[in-house]
Biopython code that builds the backbone (N, CA, C, O; Angstrom):
import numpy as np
from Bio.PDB.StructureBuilder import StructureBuilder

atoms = [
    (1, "UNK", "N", (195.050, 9.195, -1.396)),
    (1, "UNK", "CA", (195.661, 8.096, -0.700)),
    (1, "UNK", "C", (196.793, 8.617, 0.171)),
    (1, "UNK", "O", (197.246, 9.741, -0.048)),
    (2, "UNK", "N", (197.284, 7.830, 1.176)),
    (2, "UNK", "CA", (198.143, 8.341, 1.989)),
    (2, "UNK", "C", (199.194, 7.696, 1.540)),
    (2, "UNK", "O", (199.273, 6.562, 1.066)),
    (3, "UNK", "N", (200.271, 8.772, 1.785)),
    (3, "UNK", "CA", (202.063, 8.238, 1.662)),
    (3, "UNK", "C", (202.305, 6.929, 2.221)),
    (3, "UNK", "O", (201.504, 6.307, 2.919)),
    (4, "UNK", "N", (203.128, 6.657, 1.972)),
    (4, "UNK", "CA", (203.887, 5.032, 2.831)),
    (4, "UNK", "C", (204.105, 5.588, 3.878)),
    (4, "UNK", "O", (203.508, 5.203, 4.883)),
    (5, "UNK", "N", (205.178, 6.830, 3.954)),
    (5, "UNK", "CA", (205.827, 7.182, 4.954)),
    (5, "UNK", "C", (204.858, 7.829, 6.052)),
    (5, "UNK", "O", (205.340, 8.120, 7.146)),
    (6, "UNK", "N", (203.355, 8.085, 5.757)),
    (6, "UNK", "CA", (203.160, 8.899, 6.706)),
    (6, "UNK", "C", (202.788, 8.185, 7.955)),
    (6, "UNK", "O", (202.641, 6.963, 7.967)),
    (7, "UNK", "N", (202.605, 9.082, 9.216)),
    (7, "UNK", "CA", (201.992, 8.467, 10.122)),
    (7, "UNK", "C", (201.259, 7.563, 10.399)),
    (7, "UNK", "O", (200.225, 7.598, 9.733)),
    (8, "UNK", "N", (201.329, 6.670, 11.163)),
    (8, "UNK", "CA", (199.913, 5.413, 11.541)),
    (8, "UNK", "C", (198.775, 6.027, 11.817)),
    (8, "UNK", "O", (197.638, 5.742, 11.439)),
    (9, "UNK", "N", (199.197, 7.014, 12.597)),
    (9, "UNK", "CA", (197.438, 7.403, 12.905)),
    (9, "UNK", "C", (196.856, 7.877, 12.015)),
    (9, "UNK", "O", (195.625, 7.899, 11.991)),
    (10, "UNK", "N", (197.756, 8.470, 10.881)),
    (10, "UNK", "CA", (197.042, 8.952, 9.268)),
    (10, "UNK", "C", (195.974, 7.684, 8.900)),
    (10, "UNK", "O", (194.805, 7.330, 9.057)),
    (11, "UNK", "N", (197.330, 7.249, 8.258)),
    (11, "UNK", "CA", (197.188, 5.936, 7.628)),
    (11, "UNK", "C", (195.681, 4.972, 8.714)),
    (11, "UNK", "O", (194.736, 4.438, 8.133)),
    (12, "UNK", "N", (195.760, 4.972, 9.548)),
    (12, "UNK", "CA", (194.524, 4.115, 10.293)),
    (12, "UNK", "C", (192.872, 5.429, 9.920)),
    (12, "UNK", "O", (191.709, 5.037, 9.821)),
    (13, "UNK", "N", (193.295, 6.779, 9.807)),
    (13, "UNK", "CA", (191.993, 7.474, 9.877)),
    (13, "UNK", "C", (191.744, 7.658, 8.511)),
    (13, "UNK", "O", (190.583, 8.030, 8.342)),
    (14, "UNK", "N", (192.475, 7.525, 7.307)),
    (14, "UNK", "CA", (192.309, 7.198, 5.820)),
    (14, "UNK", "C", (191.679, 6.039, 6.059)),
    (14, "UNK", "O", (190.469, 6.256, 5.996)),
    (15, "UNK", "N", (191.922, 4.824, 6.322)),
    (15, "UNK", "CA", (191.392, 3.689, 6.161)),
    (15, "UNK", "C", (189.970, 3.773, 6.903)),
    (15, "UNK", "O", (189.044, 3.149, 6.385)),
    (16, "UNK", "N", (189.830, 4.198, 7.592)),
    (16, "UNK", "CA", (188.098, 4.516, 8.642)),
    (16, "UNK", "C", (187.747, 5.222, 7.476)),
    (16, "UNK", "O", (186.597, 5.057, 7.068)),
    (17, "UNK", "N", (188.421, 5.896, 6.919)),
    (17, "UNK", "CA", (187.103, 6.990, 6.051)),
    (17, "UNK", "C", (186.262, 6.376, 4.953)),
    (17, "UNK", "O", (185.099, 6.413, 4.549)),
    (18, "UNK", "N", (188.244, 5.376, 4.459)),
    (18, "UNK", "CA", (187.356, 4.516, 3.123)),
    (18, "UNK", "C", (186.335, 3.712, 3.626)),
    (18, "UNK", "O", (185.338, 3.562, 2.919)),
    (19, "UNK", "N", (186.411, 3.009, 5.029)),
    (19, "UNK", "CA", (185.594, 2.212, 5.060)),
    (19, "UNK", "C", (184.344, 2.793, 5.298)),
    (19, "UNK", "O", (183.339, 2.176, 4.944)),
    (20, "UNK", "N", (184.243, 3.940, 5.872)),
    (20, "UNK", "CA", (182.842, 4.619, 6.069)),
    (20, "UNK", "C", (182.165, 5.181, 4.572)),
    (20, "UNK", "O", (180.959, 5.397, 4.450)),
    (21, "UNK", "N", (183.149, 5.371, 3.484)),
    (21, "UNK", "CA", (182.851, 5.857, 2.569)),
    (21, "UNK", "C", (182.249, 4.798, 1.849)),
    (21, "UNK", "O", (181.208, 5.078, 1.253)),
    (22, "UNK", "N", (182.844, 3.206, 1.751)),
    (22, "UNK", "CA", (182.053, 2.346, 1.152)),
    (22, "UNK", "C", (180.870, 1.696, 1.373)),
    (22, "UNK", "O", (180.213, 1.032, 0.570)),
    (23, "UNK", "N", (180.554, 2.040, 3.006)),
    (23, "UNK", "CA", (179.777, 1.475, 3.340)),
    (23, "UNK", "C", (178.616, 2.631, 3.343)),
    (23, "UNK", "O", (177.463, 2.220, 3.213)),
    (24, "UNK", "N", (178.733, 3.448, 3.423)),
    (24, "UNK", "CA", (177.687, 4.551, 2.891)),
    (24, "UNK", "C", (177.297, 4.394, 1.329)),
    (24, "UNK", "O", (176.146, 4.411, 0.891)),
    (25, "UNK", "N", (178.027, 4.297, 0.864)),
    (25, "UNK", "CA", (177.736, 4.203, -0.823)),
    (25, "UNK", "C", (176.832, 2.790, -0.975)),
    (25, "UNK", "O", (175.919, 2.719, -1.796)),
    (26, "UNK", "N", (177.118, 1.910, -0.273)),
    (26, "UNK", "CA", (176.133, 0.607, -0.218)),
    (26, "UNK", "C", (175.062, 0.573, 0.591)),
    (26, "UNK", "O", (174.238, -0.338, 0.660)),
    (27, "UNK", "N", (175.081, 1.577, 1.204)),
    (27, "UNK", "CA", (173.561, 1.478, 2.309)),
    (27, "UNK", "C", (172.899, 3.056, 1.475)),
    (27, "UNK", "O", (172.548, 3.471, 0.371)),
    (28, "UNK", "N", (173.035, 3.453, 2.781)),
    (28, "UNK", "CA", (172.439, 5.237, 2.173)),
    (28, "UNK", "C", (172.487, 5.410, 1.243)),
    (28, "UNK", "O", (171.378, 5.714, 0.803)),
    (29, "UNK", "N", (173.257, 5.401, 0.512)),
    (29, "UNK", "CA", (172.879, 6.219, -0.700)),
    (29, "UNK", "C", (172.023, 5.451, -2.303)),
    (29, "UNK", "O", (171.647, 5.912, -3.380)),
    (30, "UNK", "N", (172.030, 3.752, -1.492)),
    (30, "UNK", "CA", (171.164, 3.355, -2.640)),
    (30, "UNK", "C", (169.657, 3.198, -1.780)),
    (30, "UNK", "O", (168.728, 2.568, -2.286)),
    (31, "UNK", "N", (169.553, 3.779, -0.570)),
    (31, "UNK", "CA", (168.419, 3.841, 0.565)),
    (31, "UNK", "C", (167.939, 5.150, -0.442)),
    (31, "UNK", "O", (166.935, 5.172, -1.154)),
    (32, "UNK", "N", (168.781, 6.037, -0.310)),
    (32, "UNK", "CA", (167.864, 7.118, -0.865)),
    (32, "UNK", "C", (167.296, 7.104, -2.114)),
    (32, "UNK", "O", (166.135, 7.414, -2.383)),
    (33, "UNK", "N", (168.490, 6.591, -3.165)),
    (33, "UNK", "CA", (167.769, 6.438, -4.469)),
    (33, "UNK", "C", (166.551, 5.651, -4.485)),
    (33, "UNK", "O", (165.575, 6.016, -5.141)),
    (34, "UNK", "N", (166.564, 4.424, -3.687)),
    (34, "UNK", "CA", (165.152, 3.964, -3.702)),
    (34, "UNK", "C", (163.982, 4.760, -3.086)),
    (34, "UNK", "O", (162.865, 4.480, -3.519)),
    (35, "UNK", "N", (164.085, 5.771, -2.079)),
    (35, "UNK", "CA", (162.655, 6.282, -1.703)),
    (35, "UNK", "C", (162.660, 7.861, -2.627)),
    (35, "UNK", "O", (161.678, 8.603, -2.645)),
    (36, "UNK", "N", (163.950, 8.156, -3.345)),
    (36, "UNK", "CA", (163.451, 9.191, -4.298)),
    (36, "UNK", "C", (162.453, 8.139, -5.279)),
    (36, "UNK", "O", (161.252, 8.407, -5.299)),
    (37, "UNK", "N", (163.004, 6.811, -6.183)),
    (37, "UNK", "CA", (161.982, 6.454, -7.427)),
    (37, "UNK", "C", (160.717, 6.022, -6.729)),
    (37, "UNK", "O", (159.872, 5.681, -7.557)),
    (38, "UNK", "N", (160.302, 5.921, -5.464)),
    (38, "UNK", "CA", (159.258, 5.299, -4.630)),
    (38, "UNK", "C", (158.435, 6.738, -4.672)),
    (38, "UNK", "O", (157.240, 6.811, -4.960)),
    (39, "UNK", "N", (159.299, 7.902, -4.326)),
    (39, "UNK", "CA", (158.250, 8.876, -4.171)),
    (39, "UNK", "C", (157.668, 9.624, -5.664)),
    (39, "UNK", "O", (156.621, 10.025, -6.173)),
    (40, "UNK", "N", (158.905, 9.516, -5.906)),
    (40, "UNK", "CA", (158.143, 9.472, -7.686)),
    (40, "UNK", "C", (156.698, 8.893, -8.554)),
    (40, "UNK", "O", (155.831, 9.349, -9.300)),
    (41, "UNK", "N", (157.033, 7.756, -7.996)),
    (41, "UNK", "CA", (156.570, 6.229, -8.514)),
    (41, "UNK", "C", (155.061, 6.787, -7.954)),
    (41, "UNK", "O", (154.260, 7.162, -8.810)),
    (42, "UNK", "N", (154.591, 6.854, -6.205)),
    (42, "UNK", "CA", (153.532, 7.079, -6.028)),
    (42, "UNK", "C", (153.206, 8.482, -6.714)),
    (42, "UNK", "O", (151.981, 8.409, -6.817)),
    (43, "UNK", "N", (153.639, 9.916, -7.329)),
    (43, "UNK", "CA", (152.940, 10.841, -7.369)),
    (43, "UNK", "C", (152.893, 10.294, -9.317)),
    (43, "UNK", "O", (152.261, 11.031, -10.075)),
    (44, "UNK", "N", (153.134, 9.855, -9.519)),
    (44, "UNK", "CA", (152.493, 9.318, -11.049)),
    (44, "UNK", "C", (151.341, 8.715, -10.998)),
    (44, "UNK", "O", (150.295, 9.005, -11.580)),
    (45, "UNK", "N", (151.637, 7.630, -10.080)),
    (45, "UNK", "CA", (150.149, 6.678, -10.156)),
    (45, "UNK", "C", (148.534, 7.555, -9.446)),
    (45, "UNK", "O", (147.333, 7.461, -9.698)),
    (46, "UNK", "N", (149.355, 8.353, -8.506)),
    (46, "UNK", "CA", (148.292, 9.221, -7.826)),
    (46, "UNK", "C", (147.607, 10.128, -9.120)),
    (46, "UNK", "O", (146.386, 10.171, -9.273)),
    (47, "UNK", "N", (148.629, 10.894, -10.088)),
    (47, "UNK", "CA", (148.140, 11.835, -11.117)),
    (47, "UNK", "C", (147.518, 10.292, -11.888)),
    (47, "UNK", "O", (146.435, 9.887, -11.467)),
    (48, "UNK", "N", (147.973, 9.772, -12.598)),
    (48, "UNK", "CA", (147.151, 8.996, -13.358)),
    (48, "UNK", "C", (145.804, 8.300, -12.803)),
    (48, "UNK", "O", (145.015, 7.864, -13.641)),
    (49, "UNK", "N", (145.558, 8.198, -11.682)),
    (49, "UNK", "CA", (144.395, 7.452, -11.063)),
    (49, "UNK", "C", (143.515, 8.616, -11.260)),
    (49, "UNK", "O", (142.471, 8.265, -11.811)),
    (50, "UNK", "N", (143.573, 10.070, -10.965)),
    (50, "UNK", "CA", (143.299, 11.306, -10.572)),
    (50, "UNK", "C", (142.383, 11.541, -12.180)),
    (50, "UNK", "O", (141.217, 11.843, -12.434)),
    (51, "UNK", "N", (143.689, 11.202, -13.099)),
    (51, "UNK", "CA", (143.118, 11.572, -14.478)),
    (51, "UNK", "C", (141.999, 10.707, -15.064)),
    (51, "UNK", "O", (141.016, 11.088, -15.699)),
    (52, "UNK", "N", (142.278, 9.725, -14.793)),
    (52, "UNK", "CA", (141.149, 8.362, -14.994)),
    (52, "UNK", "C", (140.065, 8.690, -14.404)),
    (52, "UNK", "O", (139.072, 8.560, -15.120)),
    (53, "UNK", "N", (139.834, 9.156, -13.121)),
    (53, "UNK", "CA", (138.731, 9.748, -12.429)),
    (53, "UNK", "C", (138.065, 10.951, -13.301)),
    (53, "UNK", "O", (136.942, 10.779, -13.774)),
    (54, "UNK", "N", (138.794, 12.215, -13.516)),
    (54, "UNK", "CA", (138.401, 13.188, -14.145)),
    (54, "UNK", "C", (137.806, 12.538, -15.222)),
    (54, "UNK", "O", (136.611, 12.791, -15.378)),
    (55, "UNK", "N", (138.626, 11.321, -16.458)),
    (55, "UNK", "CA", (137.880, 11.364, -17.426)),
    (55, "UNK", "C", (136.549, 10.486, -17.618)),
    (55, "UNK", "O", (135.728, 10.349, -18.526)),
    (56, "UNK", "N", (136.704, 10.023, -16.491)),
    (56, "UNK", "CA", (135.483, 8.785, -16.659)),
    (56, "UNK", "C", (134.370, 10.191, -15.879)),
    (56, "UNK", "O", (133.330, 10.340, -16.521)),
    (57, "UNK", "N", (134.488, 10.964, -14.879)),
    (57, "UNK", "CA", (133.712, 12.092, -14.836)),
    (57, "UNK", "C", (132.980, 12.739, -15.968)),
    (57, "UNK", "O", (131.765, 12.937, -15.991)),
    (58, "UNK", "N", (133.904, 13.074, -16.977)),
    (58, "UNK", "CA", (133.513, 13.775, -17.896)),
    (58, "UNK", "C", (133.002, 13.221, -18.702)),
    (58, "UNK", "O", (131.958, 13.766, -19.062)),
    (59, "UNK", "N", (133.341, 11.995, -19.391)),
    (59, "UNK", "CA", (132.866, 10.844, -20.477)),
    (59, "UNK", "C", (131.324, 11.049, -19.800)),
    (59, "UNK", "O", (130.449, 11.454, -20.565)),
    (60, "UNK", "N", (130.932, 10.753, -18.245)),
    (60, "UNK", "CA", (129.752, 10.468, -17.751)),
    (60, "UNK", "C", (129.063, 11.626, -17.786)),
    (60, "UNK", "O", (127.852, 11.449, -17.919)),
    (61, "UNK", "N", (129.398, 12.709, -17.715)),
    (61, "UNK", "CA", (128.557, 14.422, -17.878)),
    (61, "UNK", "C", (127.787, 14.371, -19.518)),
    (61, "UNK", "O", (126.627, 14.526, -19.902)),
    (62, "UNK", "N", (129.014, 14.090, -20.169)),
    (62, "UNK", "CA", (128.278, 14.191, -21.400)),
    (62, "UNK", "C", (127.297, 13.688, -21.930)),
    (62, "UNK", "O", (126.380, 14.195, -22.577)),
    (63, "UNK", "N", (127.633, 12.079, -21.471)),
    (63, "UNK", "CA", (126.235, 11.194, -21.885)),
    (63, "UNK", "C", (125.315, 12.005, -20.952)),
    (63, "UNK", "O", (124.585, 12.878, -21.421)),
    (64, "UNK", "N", (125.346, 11.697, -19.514)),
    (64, "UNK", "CA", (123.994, 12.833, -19.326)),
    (64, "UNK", "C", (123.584, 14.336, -19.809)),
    (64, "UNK", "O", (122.510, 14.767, -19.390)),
    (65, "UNK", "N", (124.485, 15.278, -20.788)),
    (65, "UNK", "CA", (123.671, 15.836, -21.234)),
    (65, "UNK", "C", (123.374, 15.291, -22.573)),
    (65, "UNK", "O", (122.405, 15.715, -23.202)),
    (66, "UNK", "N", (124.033, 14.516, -22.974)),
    (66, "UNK", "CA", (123.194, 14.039, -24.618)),
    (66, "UNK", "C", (121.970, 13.084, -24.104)),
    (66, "UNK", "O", (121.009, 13.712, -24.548)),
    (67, "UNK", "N", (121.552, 12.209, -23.591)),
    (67, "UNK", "CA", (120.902, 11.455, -23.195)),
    (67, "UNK", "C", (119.869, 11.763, -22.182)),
    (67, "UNK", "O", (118.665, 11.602, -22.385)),
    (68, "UNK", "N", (120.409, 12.239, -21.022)),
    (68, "UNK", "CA", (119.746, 12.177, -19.916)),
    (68, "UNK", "C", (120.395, 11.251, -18.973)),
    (68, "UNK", "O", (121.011, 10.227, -19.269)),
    (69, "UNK", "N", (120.150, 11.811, -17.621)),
    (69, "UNK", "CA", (121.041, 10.942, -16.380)),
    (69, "UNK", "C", (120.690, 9.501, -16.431)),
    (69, "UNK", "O", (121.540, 8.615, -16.520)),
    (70, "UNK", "N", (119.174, 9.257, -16.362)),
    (70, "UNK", "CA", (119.225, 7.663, -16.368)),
    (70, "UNK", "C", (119.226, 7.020, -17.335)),
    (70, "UNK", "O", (118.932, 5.828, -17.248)),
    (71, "UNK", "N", (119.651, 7.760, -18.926)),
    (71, "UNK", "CA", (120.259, 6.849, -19.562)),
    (71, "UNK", "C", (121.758, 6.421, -19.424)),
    (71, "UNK", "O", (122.180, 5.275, -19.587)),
    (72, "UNK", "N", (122.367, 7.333, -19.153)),
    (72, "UNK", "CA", (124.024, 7.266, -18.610)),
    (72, "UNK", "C", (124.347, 6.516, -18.068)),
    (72, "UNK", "O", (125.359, 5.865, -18.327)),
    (73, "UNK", "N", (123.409, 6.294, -16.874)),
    (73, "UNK", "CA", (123.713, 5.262, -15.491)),
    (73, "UNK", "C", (123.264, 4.166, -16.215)),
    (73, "UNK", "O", (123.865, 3.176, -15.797)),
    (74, "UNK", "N", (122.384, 3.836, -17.226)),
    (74, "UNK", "CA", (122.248, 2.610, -18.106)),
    (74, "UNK", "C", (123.132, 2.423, -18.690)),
    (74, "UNK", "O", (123.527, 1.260, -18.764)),
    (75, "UNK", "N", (123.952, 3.630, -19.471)),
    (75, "UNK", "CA", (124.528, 3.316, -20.675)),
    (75, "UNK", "C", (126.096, 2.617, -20.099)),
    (75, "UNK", "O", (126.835, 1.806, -20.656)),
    (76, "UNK", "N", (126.234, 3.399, -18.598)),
    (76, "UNK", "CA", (127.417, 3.207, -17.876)),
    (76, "UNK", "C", (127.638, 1.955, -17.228)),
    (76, "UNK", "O", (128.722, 1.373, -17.186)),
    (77, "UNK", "N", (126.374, 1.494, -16.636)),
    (77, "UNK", "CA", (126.053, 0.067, -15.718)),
    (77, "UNK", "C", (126.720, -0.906, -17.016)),
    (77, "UNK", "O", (127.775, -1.539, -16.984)),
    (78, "UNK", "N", (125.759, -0.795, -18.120)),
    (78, "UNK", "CA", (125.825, -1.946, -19.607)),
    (78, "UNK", "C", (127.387, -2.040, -20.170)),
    (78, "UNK", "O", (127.727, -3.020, -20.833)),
    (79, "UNK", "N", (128.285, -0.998, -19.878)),
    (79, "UNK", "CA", (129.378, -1.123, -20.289)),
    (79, "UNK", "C", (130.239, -1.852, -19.308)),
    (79, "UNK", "O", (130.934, -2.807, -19.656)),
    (80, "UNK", "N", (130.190, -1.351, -17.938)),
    (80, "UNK", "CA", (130.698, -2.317, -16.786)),
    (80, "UNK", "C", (130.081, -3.577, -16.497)),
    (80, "UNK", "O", (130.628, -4.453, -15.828)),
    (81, "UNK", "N", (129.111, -3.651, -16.928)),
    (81, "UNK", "CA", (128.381, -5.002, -16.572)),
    (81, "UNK", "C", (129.553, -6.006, -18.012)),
    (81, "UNK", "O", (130.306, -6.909, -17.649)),
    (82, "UNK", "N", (129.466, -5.673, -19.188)),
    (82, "UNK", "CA", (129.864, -6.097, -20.356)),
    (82, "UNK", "C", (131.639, -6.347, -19.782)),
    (82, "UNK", "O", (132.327, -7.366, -19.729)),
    (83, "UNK", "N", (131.892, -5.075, -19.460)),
    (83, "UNK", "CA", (133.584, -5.822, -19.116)),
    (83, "UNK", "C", (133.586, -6.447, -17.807)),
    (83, "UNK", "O", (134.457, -7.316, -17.779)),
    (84, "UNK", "N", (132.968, -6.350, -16.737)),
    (84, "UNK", "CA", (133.031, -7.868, -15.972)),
    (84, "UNK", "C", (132.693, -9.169, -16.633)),
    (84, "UNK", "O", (133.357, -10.181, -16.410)),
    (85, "UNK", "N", (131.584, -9.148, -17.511)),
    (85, "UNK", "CA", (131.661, -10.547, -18.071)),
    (85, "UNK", "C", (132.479, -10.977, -18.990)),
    (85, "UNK", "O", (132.491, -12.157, -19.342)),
    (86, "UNK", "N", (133.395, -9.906, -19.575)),
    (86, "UNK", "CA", (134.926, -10.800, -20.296)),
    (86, "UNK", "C", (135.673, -10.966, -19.298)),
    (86, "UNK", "O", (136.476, -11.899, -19.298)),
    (87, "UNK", "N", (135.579, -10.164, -18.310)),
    (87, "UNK", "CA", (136.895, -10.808, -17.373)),
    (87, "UNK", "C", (136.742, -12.197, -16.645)),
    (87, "UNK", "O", (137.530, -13.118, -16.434)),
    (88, "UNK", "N", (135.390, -11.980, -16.339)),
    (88, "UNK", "CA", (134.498, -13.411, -15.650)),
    (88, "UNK", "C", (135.179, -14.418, -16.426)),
    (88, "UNK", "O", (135.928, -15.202, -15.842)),
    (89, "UNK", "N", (135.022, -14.483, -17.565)),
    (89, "UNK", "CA", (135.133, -15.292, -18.611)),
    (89, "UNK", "C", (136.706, -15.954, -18.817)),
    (89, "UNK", "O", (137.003, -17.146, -18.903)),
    (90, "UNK", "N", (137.459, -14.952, -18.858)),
    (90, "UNK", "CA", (138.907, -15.244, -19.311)),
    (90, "UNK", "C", (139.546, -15.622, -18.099)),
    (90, "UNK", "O", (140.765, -15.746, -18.220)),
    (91, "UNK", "N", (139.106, -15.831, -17.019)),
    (91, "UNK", "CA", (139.826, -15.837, -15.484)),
    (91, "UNK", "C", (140.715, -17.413, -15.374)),
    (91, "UNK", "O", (141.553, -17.746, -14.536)),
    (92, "UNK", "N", (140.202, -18.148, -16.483)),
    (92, "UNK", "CA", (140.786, -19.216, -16.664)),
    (92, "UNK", "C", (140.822, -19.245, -17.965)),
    (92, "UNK", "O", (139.951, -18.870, -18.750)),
    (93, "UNK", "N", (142.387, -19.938, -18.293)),
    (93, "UNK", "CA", (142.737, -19.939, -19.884)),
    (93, "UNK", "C", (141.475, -21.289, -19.837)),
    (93, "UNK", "O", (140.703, -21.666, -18.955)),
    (94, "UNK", "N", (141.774, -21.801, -21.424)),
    (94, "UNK", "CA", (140.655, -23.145, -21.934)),
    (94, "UNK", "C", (141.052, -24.913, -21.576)),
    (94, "UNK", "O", (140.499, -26.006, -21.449)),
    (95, "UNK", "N", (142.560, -24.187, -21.525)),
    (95, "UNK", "CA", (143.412, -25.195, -21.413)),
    (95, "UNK", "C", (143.538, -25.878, -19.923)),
    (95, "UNK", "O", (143.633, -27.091, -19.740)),
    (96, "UNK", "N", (143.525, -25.044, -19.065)),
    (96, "UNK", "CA", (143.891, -25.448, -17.553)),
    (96, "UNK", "C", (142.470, -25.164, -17.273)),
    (96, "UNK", "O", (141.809, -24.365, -17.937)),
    (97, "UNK", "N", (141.937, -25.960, -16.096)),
    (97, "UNK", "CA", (140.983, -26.127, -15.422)),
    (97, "UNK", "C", (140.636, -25.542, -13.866)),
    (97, "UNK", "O", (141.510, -25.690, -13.011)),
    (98, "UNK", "N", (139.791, -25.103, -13.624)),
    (98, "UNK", "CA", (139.827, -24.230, -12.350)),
    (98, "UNK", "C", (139.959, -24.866, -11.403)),
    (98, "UNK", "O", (139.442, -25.980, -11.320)),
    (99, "UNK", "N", (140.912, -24.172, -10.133)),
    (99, "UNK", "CA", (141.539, -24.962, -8.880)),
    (99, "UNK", "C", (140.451, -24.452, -7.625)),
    (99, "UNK", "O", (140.012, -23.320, -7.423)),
    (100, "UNK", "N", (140.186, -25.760, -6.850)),
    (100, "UNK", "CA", (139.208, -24.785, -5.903)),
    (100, "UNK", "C", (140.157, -25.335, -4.647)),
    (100, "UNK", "O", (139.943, -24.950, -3.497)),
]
sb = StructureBuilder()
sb.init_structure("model")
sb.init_model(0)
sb.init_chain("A")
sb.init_seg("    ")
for serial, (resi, resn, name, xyz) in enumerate(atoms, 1):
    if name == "N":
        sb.init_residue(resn, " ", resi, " ")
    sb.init_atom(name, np.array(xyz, "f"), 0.0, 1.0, " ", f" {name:<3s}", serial, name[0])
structure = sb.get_structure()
């Protein structure tokens, strides 16, 4: 902080600094913290989408070598076919009635 006694032109270029200093701390620097957790944020979901891919890859290799390919693509269709029709299903609770 500046003296009482010192100069005005001190005293006026202390006061520019605080004000540049607060107003940086409220813009920029919570600008950046948000596109650091943003860039974060996407390289997680990218690895986890990535891994979901690999394992549904591999889950699917195996049934085709235990089985054979077009049982896989059966065994694979029957499982996706099965969870679209719970979701089909639950898309409306029992209670509320569908809005068209």
């Amino acid at each position: 902080m500046a003296e009482s006694n010192a100069p005005l032109s001190v005293r006026i270029a202390d006061l520019l600094e605080q004000i540049a200093v607060k107003i940086r701390s409220l813009s920029v620097d919570r600008a950046a913290n948000a596109i650091t957790w943003t860039a974060i944020a996407v390289l997680l979901i990218t690895g986890a989408v990535l891994s979901v891919i690999w394992l549904l890859v591999g889950i699917f290799r195996i049934l085709g070598t235990l089985m054979g390919t077009e049982t896989a693509y059966a065994v694979v269709g029957l499982v996706l076919i099965l969870i679209g029709a719970i979701l089909w299903a639950r898309r409306y609770p029992q209670d509320r009635t569908p809005q068209e």
